[in-house]
C-alpha positions in Angstrom: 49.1 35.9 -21.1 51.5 38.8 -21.9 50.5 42.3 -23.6 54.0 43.6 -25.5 53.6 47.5 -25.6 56.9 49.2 -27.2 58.2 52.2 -25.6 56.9 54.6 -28.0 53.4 53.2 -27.0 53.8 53.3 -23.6 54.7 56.9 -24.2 52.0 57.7 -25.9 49.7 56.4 -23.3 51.1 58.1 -20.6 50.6 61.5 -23.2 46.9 60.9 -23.6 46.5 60.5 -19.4 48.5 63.2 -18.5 46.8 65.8 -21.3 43.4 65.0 -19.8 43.9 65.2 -16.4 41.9 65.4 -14.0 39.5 63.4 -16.2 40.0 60.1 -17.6 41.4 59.6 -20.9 40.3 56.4 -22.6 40.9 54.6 -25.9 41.8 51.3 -27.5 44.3 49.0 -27.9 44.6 47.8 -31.4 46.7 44.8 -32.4 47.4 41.0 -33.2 46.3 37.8 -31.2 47.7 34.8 -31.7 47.0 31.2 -30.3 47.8 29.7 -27.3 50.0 32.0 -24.6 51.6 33.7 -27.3 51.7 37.7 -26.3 49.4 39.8 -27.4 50.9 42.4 -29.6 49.7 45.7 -29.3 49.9 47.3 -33.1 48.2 50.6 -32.4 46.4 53.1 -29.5 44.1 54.4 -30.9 43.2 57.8 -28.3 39.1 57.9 -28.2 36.9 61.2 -26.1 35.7 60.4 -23.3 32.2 60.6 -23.4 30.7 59.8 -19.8 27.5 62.1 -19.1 25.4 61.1 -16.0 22.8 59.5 -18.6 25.2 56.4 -18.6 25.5 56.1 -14.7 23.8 52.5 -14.4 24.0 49.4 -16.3 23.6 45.9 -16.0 26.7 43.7 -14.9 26.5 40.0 -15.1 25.9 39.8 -11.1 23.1 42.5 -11.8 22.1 46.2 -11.8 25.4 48.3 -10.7 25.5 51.8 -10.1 28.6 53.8 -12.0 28.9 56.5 -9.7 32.0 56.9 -7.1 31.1 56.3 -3.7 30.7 60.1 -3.1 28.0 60.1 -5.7 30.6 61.8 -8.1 29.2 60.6 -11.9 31.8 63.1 -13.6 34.1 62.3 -15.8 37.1 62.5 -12.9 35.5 59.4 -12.0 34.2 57.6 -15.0 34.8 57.2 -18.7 32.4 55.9 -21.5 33.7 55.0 -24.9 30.6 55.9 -27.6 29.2 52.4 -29.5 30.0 54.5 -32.7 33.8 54.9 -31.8 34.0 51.1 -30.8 32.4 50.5 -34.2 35.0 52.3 -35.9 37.8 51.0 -34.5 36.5 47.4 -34.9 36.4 48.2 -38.6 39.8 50.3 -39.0 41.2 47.0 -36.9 39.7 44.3 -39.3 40.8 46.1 -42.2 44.5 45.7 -40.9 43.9 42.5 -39.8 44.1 43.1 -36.3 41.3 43.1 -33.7 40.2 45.0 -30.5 42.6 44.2 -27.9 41.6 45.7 -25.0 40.9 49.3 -23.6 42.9 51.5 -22.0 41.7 54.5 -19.1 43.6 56.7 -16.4 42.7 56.9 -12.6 43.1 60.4 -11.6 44.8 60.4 -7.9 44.2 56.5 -7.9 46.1 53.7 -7.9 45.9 51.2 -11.4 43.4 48.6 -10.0 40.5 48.6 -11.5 37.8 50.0 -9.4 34.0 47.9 -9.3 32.7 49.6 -11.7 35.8 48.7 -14.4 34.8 45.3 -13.4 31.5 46.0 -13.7 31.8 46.4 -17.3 34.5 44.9 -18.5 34.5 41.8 -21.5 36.3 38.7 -21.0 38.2 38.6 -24.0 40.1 42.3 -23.7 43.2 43.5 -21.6 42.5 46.5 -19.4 45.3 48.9 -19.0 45.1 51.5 -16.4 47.5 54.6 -15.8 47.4 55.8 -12.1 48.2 59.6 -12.6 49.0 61.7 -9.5 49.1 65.5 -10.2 49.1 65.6 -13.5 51.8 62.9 -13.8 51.6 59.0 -14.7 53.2 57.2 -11.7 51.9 53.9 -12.9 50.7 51.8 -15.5 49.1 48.3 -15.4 47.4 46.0 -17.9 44.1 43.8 -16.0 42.2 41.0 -17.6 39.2 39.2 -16.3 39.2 35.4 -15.3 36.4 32.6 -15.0 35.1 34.5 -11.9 35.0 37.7 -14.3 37.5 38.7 -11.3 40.9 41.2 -12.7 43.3 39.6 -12.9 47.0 41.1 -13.5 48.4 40.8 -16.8 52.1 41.4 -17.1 53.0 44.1 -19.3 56.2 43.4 -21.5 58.1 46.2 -23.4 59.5 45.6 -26.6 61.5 47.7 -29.4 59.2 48.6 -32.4 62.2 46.1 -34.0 61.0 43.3 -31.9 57.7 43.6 -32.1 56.3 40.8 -35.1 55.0 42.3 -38.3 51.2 43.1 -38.7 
């Protein structure tokens, strides 16, 4: 499976990480899935708050309880984002009034690379694409999309840039 992001996207992720550093940034990816290995076509990013407080620091993973803290015991928001049930909701409903669905999420690794850590796999849903932005210093140095497999293992997802031209019609 391929995600198509234009350039202006792309952009605009890279925006949202850098303007929240040192903290994650997180948010949505809005678009149209087709059949088969057809790409999936990113229509809109839709930024979201981050809304991690230490309240959320443990949930249950399919393997079991896991604890959402870094390994220093760090539960901020440097660390860790949350997106709030009521956002989700929103967007699911903005998204099937434009006949598009949730395609995945999107967050930023401050001073880490963009692999998903345990606790992105952790909590992470089969059925989206998980783009991470690894930003050093205040600057996006790199971007990659995940997606979980049978295992719920990530998975790399190429990430394919296209015009706004090129990309199909919603």
């Amino acid at each position: 499976m391929v995600l198509l992001l234009s350039a202006a996207q792309q952009q605009s992720l890279g925006n949202h990480a850098q303007s929240t550093y040192p903290e994650e940034c997180c948010g949505l990816l809005l678009g149209t899935l087709a059949a088969g290995d057809t790409p999936r076509t990113v229509q809109h990013i839709q930024p979201l708050q981050n809304q991690w407080v230490p309240a959320v620091q443990t949930v249950t993973d399919p393997d079991g309880a896991a604890t959402l803290g870094d390994a220093n015991g760090d539960p901020s928001r440097r660390r860790r984002y949350w997106i709030d049930p009521k956002d989700l909701l929103a967007a699911q409903r903005d998204a099937r009034d434009r006949n598009w669905v949730i395609l995945g999420i999107y967050h930023s690794h401050p001073d880490h690379p963009a692999v998903p850590s345990e606790c992105d796999r952790a909590l992470a849903w089969p059925e989206y694409s998980y783009v991470i932005l690894s930003v050093h210093q205040g600057t996006v140095v790199d971007c990659q999309s995940w997606r979980l497999d049978d295992h719920h293992q990530f998975q790399p997802e190429p990430i394919q840039a296209k015009d706004p031209s090129e990309l199909p019609e919603a």
